[in-house]
C-alpha positions in Angstrom: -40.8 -21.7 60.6 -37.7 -19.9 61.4 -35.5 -22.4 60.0 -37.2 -22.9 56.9 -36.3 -19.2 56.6 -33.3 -19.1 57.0 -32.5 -22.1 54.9 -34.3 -20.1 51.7 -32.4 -16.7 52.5 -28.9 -19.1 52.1 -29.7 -21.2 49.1 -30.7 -17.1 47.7 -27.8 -16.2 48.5 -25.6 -19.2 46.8 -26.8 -18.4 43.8 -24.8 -15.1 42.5 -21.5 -17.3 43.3 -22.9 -19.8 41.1 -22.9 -17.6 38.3 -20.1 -15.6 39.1 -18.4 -19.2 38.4 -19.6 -19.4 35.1 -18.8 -16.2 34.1 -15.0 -16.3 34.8 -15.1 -19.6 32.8 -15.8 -17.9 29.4 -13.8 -18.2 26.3 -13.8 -16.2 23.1 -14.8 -17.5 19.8 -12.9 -15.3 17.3 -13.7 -15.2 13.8 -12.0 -13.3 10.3 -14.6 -11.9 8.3 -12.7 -10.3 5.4 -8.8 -9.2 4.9 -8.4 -6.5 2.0 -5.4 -5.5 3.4 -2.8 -6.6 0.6 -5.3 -4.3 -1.8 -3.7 -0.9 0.2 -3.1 1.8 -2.0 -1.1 5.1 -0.5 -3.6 7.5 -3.5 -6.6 5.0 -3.7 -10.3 6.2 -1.7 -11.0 2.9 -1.1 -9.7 2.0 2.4 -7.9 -1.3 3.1 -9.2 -3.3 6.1 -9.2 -6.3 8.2 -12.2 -7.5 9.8 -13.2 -9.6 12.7 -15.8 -11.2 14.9 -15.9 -12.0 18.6 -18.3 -14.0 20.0 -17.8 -15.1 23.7 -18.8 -18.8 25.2 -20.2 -18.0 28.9 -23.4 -17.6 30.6 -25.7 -15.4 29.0 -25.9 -13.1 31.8 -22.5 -12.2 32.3 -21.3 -8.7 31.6 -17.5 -8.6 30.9 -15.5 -5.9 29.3 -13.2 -7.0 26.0 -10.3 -4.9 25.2 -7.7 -4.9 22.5 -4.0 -4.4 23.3 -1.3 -4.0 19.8 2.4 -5.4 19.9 3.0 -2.6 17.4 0.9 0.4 18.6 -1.9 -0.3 16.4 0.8 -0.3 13.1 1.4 -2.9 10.8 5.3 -3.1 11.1 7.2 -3.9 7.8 11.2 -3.8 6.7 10.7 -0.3 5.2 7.8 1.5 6.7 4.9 1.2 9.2 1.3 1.2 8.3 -1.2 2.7 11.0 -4.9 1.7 11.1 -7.5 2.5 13.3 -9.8 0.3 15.1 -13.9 0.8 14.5 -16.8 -0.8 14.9 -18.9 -2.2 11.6 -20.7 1.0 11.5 -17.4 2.8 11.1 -17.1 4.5 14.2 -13.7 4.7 16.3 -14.7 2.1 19.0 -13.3 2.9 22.4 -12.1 0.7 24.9 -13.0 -1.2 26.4 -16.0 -2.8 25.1 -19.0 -3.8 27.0 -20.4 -6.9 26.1 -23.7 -8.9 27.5 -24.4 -12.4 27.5 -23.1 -14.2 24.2 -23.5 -10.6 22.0 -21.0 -10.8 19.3 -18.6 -7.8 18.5 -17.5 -7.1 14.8 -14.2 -5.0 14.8 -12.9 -3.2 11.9 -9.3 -2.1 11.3 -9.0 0.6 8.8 -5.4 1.5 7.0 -4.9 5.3 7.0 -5.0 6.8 4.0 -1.9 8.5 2.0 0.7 6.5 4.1 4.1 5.3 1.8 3.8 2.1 1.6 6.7 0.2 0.3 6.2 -3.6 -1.3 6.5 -6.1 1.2 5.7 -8.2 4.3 4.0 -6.4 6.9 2.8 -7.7 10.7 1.0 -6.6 14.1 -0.1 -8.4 16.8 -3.3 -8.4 19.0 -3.7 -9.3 22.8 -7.7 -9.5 23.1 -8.8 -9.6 26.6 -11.5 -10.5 28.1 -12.3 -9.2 32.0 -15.2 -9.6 34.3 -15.5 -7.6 37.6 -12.0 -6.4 37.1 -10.3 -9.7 36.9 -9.1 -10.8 33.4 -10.8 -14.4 32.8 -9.8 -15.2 29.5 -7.1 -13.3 26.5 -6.2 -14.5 22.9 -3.6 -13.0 20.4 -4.7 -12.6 16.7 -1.9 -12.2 14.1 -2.6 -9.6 11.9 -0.4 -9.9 8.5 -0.4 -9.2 4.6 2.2 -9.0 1.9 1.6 -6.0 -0.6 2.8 -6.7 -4.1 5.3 -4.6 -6.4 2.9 -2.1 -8.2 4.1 -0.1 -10.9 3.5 1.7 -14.3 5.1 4.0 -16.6 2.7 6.2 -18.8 2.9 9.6 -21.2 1.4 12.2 -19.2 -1.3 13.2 -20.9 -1.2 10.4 -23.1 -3.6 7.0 -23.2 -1.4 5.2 -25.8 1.9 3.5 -25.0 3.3 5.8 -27.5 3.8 9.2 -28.3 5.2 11.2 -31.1 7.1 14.2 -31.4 7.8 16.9 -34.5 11.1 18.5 -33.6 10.5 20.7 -36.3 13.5 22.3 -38.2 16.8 20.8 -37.1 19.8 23.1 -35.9 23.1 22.3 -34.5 23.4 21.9 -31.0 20.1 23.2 -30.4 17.9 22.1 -26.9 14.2 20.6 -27.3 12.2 20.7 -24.7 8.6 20.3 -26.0 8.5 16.3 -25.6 6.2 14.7 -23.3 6.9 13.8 -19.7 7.0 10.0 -18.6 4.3 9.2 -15.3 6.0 6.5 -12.9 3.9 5.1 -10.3 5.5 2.5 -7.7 5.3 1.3 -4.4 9.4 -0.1 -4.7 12.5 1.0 -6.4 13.1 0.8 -9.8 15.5 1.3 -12.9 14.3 3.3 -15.9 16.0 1.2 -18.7 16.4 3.2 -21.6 17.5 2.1 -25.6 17.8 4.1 -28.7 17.0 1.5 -32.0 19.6 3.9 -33.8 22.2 4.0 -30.8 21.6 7.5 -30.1 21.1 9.0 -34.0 18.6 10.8 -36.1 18.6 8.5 -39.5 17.6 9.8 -42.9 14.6 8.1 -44.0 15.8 7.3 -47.3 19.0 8.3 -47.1 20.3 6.3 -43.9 23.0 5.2 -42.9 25.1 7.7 -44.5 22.9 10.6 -43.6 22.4 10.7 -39.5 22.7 13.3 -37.0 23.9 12.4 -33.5 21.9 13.3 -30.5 21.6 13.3 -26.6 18.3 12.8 -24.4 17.6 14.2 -20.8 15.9 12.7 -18.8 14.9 14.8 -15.4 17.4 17.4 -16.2 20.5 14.5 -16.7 22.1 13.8 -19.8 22.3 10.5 -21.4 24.1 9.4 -24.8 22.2 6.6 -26.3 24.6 4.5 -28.5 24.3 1.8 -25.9 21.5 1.1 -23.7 21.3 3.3 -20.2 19.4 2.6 -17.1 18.5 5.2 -14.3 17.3 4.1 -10.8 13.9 5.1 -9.4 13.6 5.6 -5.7 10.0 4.1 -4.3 7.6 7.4 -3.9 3.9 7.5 -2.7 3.0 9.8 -5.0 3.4 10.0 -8.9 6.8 10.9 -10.6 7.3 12.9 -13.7 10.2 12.7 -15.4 10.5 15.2 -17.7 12.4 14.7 -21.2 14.7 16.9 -23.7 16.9 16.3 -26.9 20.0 18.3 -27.7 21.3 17.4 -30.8 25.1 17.2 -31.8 27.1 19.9 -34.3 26.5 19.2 -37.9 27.4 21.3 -40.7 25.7 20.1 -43.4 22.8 17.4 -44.1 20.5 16.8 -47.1 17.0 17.8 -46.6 14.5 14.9 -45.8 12.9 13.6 -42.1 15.4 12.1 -39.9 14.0 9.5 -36.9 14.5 7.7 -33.9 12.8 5.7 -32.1 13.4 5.7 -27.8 12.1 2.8 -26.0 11.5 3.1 -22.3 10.9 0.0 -19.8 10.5 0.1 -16.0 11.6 -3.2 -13.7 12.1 -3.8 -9.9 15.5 -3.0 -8.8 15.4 -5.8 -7.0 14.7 -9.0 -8.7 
């Protein structure tokens, strides 16, 4: 009877080891559930993400702790800035570390671009080290390359205009007088650009019916800078996070004398990448 016993109590006892095996011969299953990354906007509510599933391969009753580790500190590293992003769970909760997992229980992580960060066009990259440890001894890691390119965004718009045009009533005409009632231009970019700039009357008031002979000669500011416009000007734009306005002015030239009728113009403004 005794030795029946004690052969029971050891086959008990070989057990635990038996599973203890299994559990340090688990691997992690890792899966991308969404990437709206290259959508990131510095002004825009909705938040940019990258999302991700972990399932691990092991014994069911294995408890091992996962833990994520960022080549980058948790920023998405690019030529001109960094991006930083936070790491939650789906519920959107800031998921410390590490995680406990049970069994086969599969972990969704969620990493969230900060909002109102400048974010320049481009390539932009990170790193992660996932590791996976069970009774302190790391059993298994994997690294997931975390990458997106955002495009070249930008517009140029009246502010406080919906069309693509706007016109403006100068009113009476005097010699070297400043006007300063025209509407601003709106630029919105994520990269640097050049305001090109061309008058269709190389930089003159025309008479309507009267033109050429009649004309008046004129100069336009643009953001408190001076421009002639017989030939076509350009003006570079620095990439900002937030919207620019670029204010605009017309001082016209000395003139003496000009028959009475409506003079014109007509400005067009284009904005491009600076870099092509």
């Amino acid at each position: 009877m005794c030795v029946k016993w004690v052969c029971l109590v050891l086959a008990l006892a070989a057990l635990p080891s038996t599973a203890q095996q299994s559990c340090t011969d688990m691997q992690l299953h890792i899966e991308e559930l969404s990437d709206t990354l290259a959508s990131y906007r510095s002004q825009s509510t909705a938040q940019a993400s990258y999302r991700l599933r972990i399932t691990p391969r092991q014994h069911e009753d294995c408890e091992f702790q996962l833990s994520l580790h960022s080549q980058q500190q948790f920023r998405l590293h690019g030529d001109k800035a960094r991006l930083s992003y936070d790491v939650h769970n789906d519920q959107g909760q800031t998921l410390a570390m590490p995680i406990h997992v049970r069994g086969a229980q599969s972990t969704i992580i969620n990493l969230k671009l900060r909002r109102q960060q400048s974010a320049p066009a481009g390539f932009y990259e990170d790193t992660l080290l996932i590791t996976g440890h069970f009774q302190g001894q790391l059993i298994t890691q994997a690294n997931v390359v975390v990458d997106t390119h955002l495009p070249q965004r930008f517009s140029l718009t009246w502010l406080g205009h919906n069309a693509r045009q706007a016109s403006v009533n100068l009113g009476e005409l005097r010699s070297n007088k400043e006007y300063h009632h025209l509407p601003s231009l709106q630029v919105r970019s994520n990269t640097d650009l050049r305001l090109l700039m061309r008058s269709q009357n190389q930089g003159y008031l025309l008479h309507d019916t009267q033109k050429p002979a009649w004309r008046i000669g004129y100069s336009l500011a643009v953001a408190g800078r001076w421009y002639d416009l017989q030939h076509a000007r350009q003006l570079p734009i620095a990439a900002q996070q937030s919207t620019q306005l670029l204010p605009l002015a017309i001082r016209l030239q000395d003139f003496e004398r000009q028959v009475a009728g409506r003079y014109s113009d007509i400005i067009y403004f284009r904005v491009e990448p600076r870099e092509l």
